[in-house]
Backbone as CSV, one residue per row, in Angstrom:
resi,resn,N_x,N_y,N_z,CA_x,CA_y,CA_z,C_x,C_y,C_z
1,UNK,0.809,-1.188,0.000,0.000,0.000,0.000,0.856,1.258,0.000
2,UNK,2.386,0.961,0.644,2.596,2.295,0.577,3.567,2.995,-0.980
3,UNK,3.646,1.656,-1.717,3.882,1.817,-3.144,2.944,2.770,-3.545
4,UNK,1.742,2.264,-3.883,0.364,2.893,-4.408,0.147,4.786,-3.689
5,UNK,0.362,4.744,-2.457,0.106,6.069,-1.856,1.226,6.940,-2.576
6,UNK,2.487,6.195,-2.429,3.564,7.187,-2.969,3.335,7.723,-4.452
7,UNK,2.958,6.708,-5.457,2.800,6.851,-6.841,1.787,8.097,-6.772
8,UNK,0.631,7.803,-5.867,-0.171,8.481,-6.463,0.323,10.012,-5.782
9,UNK,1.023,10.442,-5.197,1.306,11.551,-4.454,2.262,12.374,-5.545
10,UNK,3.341,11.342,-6.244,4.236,11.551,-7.149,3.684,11.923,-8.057
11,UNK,2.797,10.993,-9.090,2.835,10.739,-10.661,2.536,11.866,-10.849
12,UNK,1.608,13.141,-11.023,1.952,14.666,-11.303,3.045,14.843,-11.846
13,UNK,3.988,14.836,-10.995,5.275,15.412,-11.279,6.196,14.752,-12.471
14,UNK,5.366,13.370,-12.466,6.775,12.655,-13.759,6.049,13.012,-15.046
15,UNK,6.840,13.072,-16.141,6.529,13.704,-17.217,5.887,12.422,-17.878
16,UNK,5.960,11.478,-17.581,5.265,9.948,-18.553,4.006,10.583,-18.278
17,UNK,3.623,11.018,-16.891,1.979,10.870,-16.670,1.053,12.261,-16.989
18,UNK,1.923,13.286,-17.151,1.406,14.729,-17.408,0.348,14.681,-18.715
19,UNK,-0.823,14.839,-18.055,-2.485,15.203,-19.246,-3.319,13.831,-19.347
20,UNK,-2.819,13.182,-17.913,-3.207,11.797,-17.578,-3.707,11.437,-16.327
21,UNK,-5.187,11.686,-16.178,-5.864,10.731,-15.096,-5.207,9.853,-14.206
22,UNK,-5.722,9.319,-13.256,-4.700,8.229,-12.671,-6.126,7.782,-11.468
23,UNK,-6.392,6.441,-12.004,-7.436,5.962,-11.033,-7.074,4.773,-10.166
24,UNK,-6.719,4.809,-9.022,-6.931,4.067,-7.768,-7.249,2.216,-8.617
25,UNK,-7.329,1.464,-9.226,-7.966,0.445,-9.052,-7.568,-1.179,-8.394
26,UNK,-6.904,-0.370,-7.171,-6.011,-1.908,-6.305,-6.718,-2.495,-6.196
27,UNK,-8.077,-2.188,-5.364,-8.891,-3.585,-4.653,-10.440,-3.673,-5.052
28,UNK,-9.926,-3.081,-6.854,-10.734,-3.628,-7.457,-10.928,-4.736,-7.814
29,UNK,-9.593,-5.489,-7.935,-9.187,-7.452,-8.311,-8.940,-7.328,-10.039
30,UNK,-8.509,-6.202,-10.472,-8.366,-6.615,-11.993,-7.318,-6.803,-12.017
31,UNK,-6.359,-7.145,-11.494,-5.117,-7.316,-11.521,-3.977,-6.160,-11.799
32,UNK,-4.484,-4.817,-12.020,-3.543,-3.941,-11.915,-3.415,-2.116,-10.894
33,UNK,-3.184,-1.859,-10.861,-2.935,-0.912,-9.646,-3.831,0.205,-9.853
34,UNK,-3.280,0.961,-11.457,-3.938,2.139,-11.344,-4.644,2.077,-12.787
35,UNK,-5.186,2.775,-13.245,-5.713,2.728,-14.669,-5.564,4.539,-14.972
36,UNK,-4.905,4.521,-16.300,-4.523,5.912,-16.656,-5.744,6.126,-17.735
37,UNK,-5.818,7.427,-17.724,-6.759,8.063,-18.688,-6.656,9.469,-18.924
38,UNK,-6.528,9.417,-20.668,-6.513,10.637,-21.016,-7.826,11.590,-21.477
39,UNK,-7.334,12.683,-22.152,-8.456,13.074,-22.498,-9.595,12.742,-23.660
40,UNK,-8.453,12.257,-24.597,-9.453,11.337,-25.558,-10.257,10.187,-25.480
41,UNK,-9.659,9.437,-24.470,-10.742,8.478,-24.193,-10.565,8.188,-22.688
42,UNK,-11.579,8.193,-21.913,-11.780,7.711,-20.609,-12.288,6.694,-19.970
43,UNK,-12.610,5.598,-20.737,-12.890,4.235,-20.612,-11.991,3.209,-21.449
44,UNK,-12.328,1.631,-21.116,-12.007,0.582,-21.784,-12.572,0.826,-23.229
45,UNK,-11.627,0.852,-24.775,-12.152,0.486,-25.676,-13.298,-0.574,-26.227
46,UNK,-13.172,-1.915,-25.540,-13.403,-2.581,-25.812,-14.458,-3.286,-24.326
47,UNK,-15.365,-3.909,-24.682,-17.225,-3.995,-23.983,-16.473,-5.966,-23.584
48,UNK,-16.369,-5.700,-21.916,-16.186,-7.122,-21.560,-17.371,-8.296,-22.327
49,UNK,-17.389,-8.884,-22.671,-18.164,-10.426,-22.673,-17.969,-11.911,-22.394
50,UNK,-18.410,-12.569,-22.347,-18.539,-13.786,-21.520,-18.903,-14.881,-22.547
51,UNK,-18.875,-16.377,-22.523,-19.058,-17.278,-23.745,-18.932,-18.735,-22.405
52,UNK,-19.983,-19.390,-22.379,-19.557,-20.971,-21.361,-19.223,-22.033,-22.129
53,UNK,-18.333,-22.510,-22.238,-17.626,-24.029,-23.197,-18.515,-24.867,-22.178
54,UNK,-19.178,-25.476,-21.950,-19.661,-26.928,-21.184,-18.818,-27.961,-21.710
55,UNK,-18.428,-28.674,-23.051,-17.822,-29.108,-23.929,-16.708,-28.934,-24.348
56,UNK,-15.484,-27.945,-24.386,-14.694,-27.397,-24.572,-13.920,-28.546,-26.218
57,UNK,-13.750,-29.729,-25.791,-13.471,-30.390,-26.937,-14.285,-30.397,-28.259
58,UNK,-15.549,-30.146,-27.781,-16.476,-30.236,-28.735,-16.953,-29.264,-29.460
59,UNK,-16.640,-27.708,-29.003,-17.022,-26.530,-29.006,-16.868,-25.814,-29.818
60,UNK,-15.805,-25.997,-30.748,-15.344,-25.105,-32.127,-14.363,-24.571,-31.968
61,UNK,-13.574,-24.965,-30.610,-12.527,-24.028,-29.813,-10.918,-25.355,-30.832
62,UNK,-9.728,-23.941,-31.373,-8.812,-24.762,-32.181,-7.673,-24.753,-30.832
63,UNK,-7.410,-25.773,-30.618,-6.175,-26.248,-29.748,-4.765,-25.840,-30.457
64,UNK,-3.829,-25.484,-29.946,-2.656,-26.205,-30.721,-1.533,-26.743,-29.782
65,UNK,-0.816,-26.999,-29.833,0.216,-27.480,-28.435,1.444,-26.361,-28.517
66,UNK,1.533,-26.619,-27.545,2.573,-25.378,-26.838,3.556,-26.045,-26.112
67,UNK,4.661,-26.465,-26.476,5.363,-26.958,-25.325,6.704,-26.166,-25.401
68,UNK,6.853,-26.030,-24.078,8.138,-25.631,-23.158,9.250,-26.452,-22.535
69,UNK,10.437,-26.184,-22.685,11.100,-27.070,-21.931,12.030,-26.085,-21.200
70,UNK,12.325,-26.273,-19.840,12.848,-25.426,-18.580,13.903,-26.368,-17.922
71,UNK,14.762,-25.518,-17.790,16.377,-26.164,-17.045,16.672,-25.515,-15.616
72,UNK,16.150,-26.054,-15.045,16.627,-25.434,-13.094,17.887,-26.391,-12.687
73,UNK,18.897,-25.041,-12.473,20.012,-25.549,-11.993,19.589,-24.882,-10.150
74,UNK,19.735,-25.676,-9.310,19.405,-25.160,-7.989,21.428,-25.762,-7.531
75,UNK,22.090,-24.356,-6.593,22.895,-24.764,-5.964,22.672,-24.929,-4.493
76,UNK,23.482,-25.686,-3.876,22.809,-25.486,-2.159,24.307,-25.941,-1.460
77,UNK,24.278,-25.282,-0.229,25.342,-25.636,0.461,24.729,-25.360,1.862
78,UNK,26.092,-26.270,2.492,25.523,-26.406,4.064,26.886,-25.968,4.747
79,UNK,26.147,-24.894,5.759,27.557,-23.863,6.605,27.022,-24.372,8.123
């Protein structure tokens, strides 16, 4: 929290944010802190919607595979 208080006490002053809104949205749960807004537009472009797969295999939905491969080197010592 005291990230968020400071930013918002600051951002005025930094030149990224000058002619830019700055809205609070921590514990809203969208996953990000603040939401900026200018003067041309002051909302989300784009209108949330929703779609339920019950079926997901069956659904029209195209899969493709994705694979990753990850190397963890862990060191450890005992003092």
């Amino acid at each position: 929290m005291a990230a968020e208080q400071y930013f918002e006490s600051i951002h005025h002053m930094l030149p990224e944010f000058q002619g830019r809104g700055v809205e609070n949205t921590t514990r809203l749960g969208c996953g990000y802190d603040f939401r900026l807004q200018t003067e041309a537009s002051d909302d989300f472009l784009e209108s949330p919607f929703h779609e339920i797969f019950q079926n997901p295999l069956f659904s029209g939905l195209q899969f493709r595979r994705n694979e990753r491969r990850v190397v963890q080197v862990s060191w450890l010592a005992n003092v």
